[in-house]
N, C-alpha and C positions, 0 to 999 in steps of 0.2 A: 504494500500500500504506500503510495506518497504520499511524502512528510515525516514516515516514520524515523524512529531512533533507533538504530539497532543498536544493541550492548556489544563493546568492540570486547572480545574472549581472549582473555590474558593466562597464558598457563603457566605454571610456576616449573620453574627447573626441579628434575631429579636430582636429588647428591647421595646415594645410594653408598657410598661408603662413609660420609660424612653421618647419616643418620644412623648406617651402624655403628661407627664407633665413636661415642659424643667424645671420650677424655680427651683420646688419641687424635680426635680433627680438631678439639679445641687448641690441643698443644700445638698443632702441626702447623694451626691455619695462624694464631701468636704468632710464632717463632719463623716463620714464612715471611709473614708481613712487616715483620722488626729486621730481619737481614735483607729484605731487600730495601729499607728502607735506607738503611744505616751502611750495609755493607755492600749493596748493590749500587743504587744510585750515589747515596751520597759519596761512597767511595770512587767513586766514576766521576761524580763531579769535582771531587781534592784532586786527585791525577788532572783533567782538564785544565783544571787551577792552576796548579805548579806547573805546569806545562807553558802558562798564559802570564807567569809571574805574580800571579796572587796568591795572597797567603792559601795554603790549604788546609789550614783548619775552618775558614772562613767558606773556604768550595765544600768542604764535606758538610759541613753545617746548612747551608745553604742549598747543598744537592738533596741533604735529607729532610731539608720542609716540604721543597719540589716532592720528593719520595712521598711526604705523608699525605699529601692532597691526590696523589696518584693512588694509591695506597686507598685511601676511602673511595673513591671513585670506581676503582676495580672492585672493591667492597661491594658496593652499591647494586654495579652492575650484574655482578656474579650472582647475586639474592635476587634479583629484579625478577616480576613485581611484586612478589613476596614479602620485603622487608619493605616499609615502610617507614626511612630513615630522618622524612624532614618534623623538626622539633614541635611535640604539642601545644598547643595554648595556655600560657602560665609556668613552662618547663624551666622558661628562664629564670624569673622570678623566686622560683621554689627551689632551685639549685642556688643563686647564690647564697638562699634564705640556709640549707642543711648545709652550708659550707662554713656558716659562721665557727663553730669550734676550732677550724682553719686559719681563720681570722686571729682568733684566741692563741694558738700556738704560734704564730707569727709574730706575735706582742710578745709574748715569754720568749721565743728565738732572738729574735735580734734586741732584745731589753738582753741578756744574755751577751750577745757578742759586745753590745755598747757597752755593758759593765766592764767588758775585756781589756776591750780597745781605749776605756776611759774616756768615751768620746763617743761620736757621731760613729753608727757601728757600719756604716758601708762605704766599701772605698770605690773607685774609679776601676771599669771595665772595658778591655778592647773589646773591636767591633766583634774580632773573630769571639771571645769568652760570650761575649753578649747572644751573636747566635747559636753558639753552642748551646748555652742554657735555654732559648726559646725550642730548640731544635727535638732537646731533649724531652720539652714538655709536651711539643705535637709529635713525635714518635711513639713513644711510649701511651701517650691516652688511646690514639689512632690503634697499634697493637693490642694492647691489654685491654683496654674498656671499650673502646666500638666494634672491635672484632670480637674479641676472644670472648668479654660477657654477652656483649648481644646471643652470640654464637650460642653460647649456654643457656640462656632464654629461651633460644628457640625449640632447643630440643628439650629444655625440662618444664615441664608446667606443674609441675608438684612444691605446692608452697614449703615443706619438708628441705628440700632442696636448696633453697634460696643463700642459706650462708656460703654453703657451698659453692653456690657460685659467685660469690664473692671473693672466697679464700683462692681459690684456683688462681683466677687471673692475679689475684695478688701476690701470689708466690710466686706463679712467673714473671712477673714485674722485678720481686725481689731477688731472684736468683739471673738476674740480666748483670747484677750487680757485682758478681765474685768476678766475672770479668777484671772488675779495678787491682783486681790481684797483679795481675801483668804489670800495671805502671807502679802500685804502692809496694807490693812485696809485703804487706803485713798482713799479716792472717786474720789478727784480733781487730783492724782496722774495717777490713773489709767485709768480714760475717756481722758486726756491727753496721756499716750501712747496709748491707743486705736485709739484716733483721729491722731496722728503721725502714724501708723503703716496703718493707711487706706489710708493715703499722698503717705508714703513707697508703700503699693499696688498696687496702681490704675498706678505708675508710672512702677512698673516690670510685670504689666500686659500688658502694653502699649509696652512692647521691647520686651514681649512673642508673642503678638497677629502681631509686624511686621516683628519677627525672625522666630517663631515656634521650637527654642534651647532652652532649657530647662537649661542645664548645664553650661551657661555662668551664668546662674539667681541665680543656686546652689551655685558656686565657689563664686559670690560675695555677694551673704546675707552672708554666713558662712566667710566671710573677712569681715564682717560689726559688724556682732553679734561678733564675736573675738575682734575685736577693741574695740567696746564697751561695751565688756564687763571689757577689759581691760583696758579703760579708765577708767571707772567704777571704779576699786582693786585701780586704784591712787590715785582717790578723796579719795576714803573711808579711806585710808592709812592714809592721811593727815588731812581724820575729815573734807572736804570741800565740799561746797551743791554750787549748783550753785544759786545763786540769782535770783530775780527774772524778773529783765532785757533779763538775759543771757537766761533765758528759753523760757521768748516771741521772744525773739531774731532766735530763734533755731526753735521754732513753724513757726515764716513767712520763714525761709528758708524753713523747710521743704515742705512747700506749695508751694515752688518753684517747687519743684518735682511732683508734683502731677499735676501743669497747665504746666508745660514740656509732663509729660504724655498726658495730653490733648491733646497738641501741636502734637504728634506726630502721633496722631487720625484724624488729620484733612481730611477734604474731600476729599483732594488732592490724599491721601495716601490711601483711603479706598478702593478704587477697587483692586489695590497691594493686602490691605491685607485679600479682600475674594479671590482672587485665589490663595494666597497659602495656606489659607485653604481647599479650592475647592478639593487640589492634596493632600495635607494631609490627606483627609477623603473622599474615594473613594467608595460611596457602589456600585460601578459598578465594582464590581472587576474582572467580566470574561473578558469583555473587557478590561481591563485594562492589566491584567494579556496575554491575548493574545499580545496585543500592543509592552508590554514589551518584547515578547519574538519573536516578530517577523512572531508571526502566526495569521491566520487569521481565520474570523469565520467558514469556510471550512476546518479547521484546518491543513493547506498546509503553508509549511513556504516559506514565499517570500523574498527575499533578495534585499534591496533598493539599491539604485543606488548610487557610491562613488559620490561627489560632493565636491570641493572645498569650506571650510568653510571660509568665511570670516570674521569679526572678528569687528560689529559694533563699 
């Protein structure tokens, strides 16, 4: 008949090995997305660099933001139309609202380095330090929280489950970490930021999994890693380590974030956060896509009825 609408029929990709083994693709699809971002591109872009005469800490840094927007992009695509990645209504809002404890250990953090430094607690950063630390905050959310938990989202809808998929990508967030073993050589140095950086995880997992914004997560690692990395150029400036108070001190903070994260897991909240993953990740996408549009599986567009909305 002319005039009608037909419902355009979206079918969602098989991943027939990814559905069967959730751990093993969650690991897989992680640790994929973080070397190519880091070690593929970005390293492709440091050679370029050096090549061209610019710094290459500055090309690697730089190849891996390039990396992390490729990186979701392929994400995106790969799940299409199945994931439905772009941010709900009020996502932003309510993510930087569960990020305040964040806030909170940032005031204790650098209140901290300023007692150090006896002074103004951030020093002066080059350009390359400066995108390293942005670099680092869109690699890592990009891998760990829009892939790797999304990922676990999809395949678990059992409220039961939910810490757990928290913890996951937190520990592979935290075990990216012993890598620094290569440049520091200290053992106790470095299983110490690995064990902080899984605190750090488990709790931006926890404001992924009840936002499903990704980009509130981005904007503040990359405000985190900047700070300290800038806190960092003042101590060193001055020749000052922090003792060994200050850094048990700095450990049970951090630990405050990670049973915040908890906190915000709790039972209470867990049916909230399977249904908006539920809408997130739709493989019923004909219907859905019909819903959207107003047509029906007769593919006849029906026009609902105006009704005053009232406003809970």
């Amino acid at each position: 008949m002319a005039g009608e609408k037909m419902a355009r029929v979206k079918k969602a990709r098989e991943h027939k090995f990814l559905d069967q083994h959730t751990v093993l693709g969650v690991i897989l699809l992680m640790y994929f997305n973080f070397v190519l971002i880091e070690f593929v591109i970005g390293a492709a872009s440091a050679v370029i660099s050096e090549h061209a005469g610019i710094d290459h800490t500055a090309g690697l840094a730089t190849g891996s933001i390039i990396g992390s927007i490729l990186a979701l992009i392929l994400w995106f695509c790969f799940f299409s139309p199945e994931y439905k990645w772009k941010p709900v209504s009020g996502s932003w809002g309510k993510s930087f609202k569960l990020l305040i404890p964040l806030y909170i250990y940032w005031v204790v953090l650098f209140g901290v380095f300023g007692y150090c430094a006896k002074g103004f607690p951030f020093g002066a950063l080059s350009i390359p330090t400066f995108l390293t630390a942005i670099m680092a905050g869109a690699a890592e959310e990009v891998a760990f929280r829009e892939v790797g938990l999304s990922y676990l989202a999809r395949q678990w809808k059992d409220e039961s489950k939910i810490i757990l998929m928290a913890i996951i990508p937190g520990v592979a967030f935290g075990l990216t970490h012993v890598t620094n073993l290569v440049e520091s050589r200290d053992i106790s140095t470095t299983l110490l930021q690995t064990l902080l950086t899984l605190f750090m995880g488990v709790f931006l997992s926890a404001v992924y999994l009840r936002t499903g914004n990704i980009w509130p997560l981005i904007l503040c690692h990359s405000l985190h890693d900047v700070m300290t990395f800038s806190g960092g150029a003042k101590l060193d400036a001055l020749g000052i380590q922090f003792p060994d108070w200050i850094t048990a001190f700095l450990c049970v903070t951090e630990a405050g974030l990670f049973i915040c994260g908890l906190y915000m897991l709790r039972k209470s909240k867990r049916a909230e956060i399977i249904e908006l993953w539920n809408k997130r990740w739709s493989r019923d996408t004909e219907s859905s896509d019909a819903s959207d549009t107003g047509v029906t599986d007769t593919g006849v567009s029906e026009e609902a009825p105006e009704v005053a909305s009232v406003e809970a």
